[in-house]
C-alpha positions in Angstrom: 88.5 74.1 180.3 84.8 73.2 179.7 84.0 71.2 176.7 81.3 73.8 176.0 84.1 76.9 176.3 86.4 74.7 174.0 84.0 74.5 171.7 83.3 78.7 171.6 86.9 78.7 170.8 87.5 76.0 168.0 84.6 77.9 166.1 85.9 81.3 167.0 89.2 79.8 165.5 87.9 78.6 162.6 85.9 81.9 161.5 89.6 83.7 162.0 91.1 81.3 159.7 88.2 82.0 157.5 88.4 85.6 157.3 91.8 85.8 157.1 92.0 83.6 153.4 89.3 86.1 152.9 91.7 89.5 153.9 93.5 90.0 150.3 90.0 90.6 148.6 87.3 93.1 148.6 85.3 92.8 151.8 82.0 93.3 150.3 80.2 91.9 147.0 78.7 95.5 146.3 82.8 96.5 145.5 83.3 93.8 143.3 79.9 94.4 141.3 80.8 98.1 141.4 84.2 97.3 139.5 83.1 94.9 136.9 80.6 98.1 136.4 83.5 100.3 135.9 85.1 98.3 133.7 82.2 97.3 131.5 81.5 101.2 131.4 84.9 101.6 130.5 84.6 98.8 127.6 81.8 100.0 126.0 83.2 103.9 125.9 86.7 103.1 124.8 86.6 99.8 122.6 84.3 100.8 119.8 86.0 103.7 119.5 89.3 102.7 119.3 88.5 100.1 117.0 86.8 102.5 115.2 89.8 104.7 114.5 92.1 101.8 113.8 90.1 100.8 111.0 89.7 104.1 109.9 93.5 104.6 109.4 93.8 100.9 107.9 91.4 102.0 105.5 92.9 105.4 104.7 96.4 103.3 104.7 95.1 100.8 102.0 93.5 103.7 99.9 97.0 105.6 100.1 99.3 102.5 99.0 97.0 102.1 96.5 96.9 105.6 95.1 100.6 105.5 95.5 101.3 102.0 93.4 98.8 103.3 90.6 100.0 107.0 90.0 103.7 106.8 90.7 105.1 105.2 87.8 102.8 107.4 85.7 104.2 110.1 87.9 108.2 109.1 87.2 107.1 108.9 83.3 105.4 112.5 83.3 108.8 113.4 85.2 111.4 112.0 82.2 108.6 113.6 79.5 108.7 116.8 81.4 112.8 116.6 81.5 112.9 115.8 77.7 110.4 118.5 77.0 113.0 121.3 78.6 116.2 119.4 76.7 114.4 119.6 73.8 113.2 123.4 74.7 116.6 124.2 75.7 118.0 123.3 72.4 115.9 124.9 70.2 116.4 128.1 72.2 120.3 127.6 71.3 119.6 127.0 67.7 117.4 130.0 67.4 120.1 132.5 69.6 122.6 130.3 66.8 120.1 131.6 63.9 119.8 135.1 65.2 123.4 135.5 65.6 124.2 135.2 62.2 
């Protein structure tokens, strides 16, 4: 083998070896620049947004616990007034059915 055809080979060779650490990727740059695109698109549509809404219902969350640990106790004591206002409404119907009966 000529030292000239050995040489054809040994670069032939090395451009396989080469391309084939090469073969698990996208074969062109314009793929790769069209992906981070995609997902630079898809960043900018879906983050904001998303973040958006979350804060939105931690907001509304906070607001709701809020509401709930000012009003309720106020709540359970309009609930015992509101029972002793029937007891009480209750008995005086019984004393005055007591009264009429006489």
């Amino acid at each position: 083998m000529s030292p000239k055809l050995r040489s054809i080979f040994a670069q032939v060779h090395r451009k396989s070896l080469s391309m084939g650490s090469r073969r698990g990727f996208s074969s062109s740059s314009s793929a790769v620049s069209s992906s981070e695109a995609k997902f630079a698109e898809w960043d900018k549509l879906y983050t904001f947004g998303g973040s958006f809404k979350l804060g939105l219902f931690a907001s509304a969350s906070f607001v709701v616990y809020k509401v709930y640990n000012n009003y309720y106790p106020k709540l359970l004591i309009r609930k015992e007034e509101h029972k002793r206002l029937l007891q009480r409404h209750s008995e005086l119907r019984a004393q005055v059915g007591l009264d009429l009966d006489i």
